[in-house]
C-alpha positions as CSV (number, residue, x, y, z in Angstrom):
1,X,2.3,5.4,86.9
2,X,2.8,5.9,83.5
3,X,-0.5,8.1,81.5
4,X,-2.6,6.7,79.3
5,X,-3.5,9.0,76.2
6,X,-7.1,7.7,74.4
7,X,-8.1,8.6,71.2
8,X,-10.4,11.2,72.4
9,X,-8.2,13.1,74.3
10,X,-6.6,14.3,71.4
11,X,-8.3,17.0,71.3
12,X,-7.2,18.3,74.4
13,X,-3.2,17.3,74.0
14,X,-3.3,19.8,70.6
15,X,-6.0,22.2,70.6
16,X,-4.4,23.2,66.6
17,X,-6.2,20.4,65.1
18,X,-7.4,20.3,61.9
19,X,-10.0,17.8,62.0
20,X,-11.5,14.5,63.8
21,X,-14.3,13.1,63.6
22,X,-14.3,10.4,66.2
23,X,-12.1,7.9,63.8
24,X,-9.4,9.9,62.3
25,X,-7.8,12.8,64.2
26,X,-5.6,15.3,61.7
27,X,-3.2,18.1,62.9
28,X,-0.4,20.0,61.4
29,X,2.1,22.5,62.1
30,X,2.7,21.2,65.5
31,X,6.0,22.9,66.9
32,X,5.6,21.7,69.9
33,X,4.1,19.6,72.6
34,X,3.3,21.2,75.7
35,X,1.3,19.0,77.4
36,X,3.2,16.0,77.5
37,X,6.6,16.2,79.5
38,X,6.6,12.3,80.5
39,X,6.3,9.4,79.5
40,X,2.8,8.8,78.3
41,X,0.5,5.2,76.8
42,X,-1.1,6.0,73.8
43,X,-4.2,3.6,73.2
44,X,-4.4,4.2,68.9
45,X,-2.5,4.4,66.2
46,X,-0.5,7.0,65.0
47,X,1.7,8.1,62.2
48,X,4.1,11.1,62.7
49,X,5.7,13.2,59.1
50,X,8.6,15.5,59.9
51,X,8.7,18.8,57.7
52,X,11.4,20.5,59.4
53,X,13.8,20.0,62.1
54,X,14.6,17.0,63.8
55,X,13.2,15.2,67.2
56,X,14.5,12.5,69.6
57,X,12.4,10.1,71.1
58,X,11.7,6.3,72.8
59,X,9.3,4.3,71.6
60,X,9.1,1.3,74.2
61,X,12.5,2.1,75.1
62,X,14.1,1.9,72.4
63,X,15.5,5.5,71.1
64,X,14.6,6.8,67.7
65,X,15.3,10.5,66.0
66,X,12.5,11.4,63.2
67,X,14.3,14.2,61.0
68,X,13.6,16.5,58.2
69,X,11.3,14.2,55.6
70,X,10.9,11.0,57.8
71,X,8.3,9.2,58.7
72,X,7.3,7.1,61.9
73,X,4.2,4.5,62.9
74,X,3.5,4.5,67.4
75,X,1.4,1.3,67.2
76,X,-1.5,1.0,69.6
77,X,0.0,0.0,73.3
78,X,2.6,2.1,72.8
79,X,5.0,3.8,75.8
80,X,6.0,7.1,73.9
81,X,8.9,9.3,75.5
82,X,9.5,12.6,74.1
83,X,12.5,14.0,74.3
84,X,14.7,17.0,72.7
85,X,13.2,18.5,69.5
86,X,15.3,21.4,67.7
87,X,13.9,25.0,67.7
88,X,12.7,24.8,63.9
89,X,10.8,21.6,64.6
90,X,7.3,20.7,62.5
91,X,5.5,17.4,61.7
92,X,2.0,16.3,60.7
93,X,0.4,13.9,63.2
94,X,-2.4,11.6,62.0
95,X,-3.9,9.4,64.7
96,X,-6.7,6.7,64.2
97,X,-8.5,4.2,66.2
98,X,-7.9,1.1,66.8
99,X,-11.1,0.2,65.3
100,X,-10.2,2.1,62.0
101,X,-6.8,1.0,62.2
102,X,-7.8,-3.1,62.3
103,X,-10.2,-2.7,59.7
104,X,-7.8,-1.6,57.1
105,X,-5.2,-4.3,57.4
106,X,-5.7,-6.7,55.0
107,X,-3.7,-9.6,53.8
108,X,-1.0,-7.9,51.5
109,X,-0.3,-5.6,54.3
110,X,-0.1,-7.3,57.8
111,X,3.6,-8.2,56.6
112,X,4.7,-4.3,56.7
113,X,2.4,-3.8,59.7
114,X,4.2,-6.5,61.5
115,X,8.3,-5.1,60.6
116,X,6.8,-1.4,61.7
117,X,6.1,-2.5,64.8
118,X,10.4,-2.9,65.5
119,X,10.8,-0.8,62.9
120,X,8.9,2.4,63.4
121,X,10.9,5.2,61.2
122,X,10.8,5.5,57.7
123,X,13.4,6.9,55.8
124,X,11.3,8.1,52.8
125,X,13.4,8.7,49.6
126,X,12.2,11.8,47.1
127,X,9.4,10.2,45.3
128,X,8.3,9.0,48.6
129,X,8.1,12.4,49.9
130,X,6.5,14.1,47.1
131,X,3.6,11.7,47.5
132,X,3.3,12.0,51.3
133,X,3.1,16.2,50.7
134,X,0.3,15.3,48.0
135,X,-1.9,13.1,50.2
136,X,-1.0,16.4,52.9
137,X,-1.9,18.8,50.9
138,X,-5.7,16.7,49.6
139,X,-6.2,16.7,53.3
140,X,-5.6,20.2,54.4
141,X,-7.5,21.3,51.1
142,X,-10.8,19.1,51.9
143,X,-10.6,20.0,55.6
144,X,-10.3,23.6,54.8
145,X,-13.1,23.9,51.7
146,X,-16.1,22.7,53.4
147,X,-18.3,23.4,50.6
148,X,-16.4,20.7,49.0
149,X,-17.2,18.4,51.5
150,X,-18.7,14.7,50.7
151,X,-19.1,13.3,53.9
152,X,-16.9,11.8,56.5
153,X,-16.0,8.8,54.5
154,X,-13.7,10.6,51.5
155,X,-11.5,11.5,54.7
156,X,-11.4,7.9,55.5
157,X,-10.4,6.8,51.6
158,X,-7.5,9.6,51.8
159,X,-6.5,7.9,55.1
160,X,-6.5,4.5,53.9
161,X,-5.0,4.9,50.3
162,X,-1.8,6.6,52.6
163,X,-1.7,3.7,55.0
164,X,-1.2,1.3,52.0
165,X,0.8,3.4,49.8
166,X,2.9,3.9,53.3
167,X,3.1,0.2,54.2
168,X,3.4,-0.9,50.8
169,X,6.9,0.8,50.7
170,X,7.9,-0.3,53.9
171,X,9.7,-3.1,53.1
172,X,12.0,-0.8,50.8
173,X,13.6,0.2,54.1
174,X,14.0,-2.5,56.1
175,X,16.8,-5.4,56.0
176,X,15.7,-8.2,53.8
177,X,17.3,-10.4,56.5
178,X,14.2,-9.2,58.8
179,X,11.7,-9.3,56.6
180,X,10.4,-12.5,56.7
181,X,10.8,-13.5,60.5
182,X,7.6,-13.7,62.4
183,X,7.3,-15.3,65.8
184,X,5.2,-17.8,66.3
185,X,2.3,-15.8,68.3
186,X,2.7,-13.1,65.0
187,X,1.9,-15.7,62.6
188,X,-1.3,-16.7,64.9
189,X,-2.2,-13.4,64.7
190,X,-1.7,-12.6,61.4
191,X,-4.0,-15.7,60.4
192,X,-7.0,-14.8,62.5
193,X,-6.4,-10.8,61.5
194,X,-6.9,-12.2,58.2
195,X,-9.8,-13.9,59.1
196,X,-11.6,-10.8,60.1
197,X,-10.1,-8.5,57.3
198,X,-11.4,-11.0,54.4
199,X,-14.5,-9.1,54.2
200,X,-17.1,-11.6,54.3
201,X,-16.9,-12.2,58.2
202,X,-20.0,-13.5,60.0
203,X,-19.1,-15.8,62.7
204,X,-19.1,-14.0,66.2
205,X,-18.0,-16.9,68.5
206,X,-14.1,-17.2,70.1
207,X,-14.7,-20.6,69.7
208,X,-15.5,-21.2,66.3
209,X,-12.3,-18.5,65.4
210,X,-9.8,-20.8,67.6
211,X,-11.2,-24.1,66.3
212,X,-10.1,-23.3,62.6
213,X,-6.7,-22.1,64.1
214,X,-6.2,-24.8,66.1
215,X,-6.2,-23.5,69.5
216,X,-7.9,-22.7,72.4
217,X,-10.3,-19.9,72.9
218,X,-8.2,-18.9,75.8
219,X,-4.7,-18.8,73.9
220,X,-6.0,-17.2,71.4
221,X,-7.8,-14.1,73.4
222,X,-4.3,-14.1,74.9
223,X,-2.2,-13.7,71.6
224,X,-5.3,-10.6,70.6
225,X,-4.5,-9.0,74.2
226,X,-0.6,-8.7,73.2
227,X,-0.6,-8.0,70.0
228,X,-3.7,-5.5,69.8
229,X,-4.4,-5.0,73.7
230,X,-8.2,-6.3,72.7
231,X,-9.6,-9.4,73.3
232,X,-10.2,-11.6,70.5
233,X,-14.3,-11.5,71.1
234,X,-13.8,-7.2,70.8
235,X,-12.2,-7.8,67.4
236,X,-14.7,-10.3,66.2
237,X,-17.3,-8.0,67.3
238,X,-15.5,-5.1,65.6
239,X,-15.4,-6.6,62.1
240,X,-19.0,-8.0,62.4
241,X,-20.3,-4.3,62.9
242,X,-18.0,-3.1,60.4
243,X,-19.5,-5.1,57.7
244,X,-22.9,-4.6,58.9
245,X,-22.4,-0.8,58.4
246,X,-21.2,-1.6,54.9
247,X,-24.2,-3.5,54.4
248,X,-26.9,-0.9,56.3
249,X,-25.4,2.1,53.9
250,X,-23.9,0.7,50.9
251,X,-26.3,-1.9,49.9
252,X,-29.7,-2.5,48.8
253,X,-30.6,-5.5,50.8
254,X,-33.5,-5.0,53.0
255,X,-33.0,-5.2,57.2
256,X,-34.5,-8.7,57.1
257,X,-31.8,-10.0,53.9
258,X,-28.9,-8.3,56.0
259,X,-29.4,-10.4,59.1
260,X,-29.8,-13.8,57.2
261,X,-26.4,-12.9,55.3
262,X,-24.7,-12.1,59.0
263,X,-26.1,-15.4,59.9
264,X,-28.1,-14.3,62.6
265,X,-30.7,-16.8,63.6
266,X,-33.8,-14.1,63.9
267,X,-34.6,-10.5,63.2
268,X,-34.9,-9.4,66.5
269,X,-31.9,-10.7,67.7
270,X,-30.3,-8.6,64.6
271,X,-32.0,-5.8,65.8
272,X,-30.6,-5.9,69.5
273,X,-27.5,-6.9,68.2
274,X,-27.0,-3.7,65.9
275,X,-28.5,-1.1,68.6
276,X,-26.1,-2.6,71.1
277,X,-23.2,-1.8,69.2
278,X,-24.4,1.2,66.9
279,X,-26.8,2.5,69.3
280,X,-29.7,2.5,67.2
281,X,-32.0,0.0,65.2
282,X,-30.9,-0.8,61.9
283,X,-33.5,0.9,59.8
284,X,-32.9,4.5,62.0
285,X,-29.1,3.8,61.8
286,X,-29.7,4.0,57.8
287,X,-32.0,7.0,58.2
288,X,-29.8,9.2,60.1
289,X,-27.0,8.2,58.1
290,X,-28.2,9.6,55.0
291,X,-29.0,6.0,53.3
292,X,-30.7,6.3,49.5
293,X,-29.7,10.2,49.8
């Protein structure tokens, strides 16, 4: 039975990590893997930069080799197989949640997302390599000058400025013959992801989501479940906190104006709603998190 690796047993895989906080997981100088000598599931997303050396590996099956400079995306769901890696081997390894991970696709980039996915190594040309040493080195110099330090977010900023300076250029590399072929269950997919990454999302019922696409609550959990291994409720529910976060710390609306914009038909329900999912009330949740600090 093949082994599933979570996001929180990172930590454990490569005790040389730089930082995590839950979210984002950041390590460097990795020379080698010692922990993982099969085949293994990893349930996140991950993005891999070669400094040195060269290594082989499957992805799914399908064989891959990530040399000196190149760069490769392991999509959530992923079977990873590691296999020979030369003696002068080094890469960066970046790994995210899923959570993180669907809440910074938006529109512009599920198209580079989606060639990735068959896609996974990037052949970055000079330019492209300069700027992925830059966003390495603001990392390493934030994580390692903690007086410097502004909160967990900026970490999330560098992350998501590299995802869409990374998937921006993607289609640089990929056959124009490719780029625009999208089964039919992608383009579903790609419509409801959109959906939830327009910013503004308040609805919370299946139903409602698989009306506007014209299919059935069923199909359309089914679609979610092979193309993010989440059902399409987990999503929904995922964006809904997400923006209720945005709202609890970056706004000035009041507890009671938050949960008539989420459309949430009383206070109390609001209330249960956010401690379910944040594990706290709303007005603690801002407290603890530093809100009007």
């Amino acid at each position: 039975m093949i082994e599933e690796i979570n996001f929180g047993d990172l930590r454990n895989i490569y005790n040389n990590f730089q930082y995590t906080d839950g979210e984002i997981y950041f390590a460097d100088n990795i020379t080698s893997f010692p922990t993982l000598t099969k085949a293994f599931k990893v349930n996140f997303f991950a993005f891999g930069f070669c400094l040195n050396g060269e290594i082989q590996l499957h992805l799914n099956g399908n064989e891959h080799t990530l040399k000196r400079f190149d760069g490769i995306f392991v999509d959530a769901r992923t079977v990873v197989d590691l296999g020979h890696y030369t003696p002068e081997f080094r890469c960066i390894i970046l790994g995210f949640s899923t959570g993180l991970g669907f809440n910074l696709i938006n529109k512009s980039l599920f198209e580079a997302a989606m060639q990735i996915r068959s896609n996974p190594v990037i052949h970055f040309n000079p330019e492209e390599v300069e700027l992925m040493l830059h966003y390495y080195g603001l990392a390493k110099f934030k994580i390692e000058h903690t007086n410097l330090n502004f909160g967990r977010e900026t970490m999330g900023y560098i992350v998501q400025a590299l995802l869409y300076d990374l998937l921006s250029n993607v289609s640089q590399h990929i056959e124009n013959e490719k780029s625009n072929i999208l089964r039919q269950g992608d383009k579903l997919f790609r419509r409801f992801v959109i959906m939830l990454a327009d910013g503004k999302v308040r609805q919370r019922s299946v139903q409602n989501y698989a009306a506007e696409l014209c299919v059935t609550p069923k199909y359309l959990t089914s679609i979610c479940r092979a193309h993010a291994g989440r059902t399409a409720g987990e999503l929904i529910a995922q964006s809904v906190v997400n923006r209720i976060k945005q709202l609890l710390l970056y706004s000035d609306l009041s507890i009671k104006e938050i949960a008539a914009e989420m459309e949430f038909d009383n206070l109390s329900f609001f209330g249960k709603y956010v401690k379910k999912h944040l594990g706290h009330s709303p007005n603690t949740f801002r407290h603890i998190n530093g809100y009007g600090k």
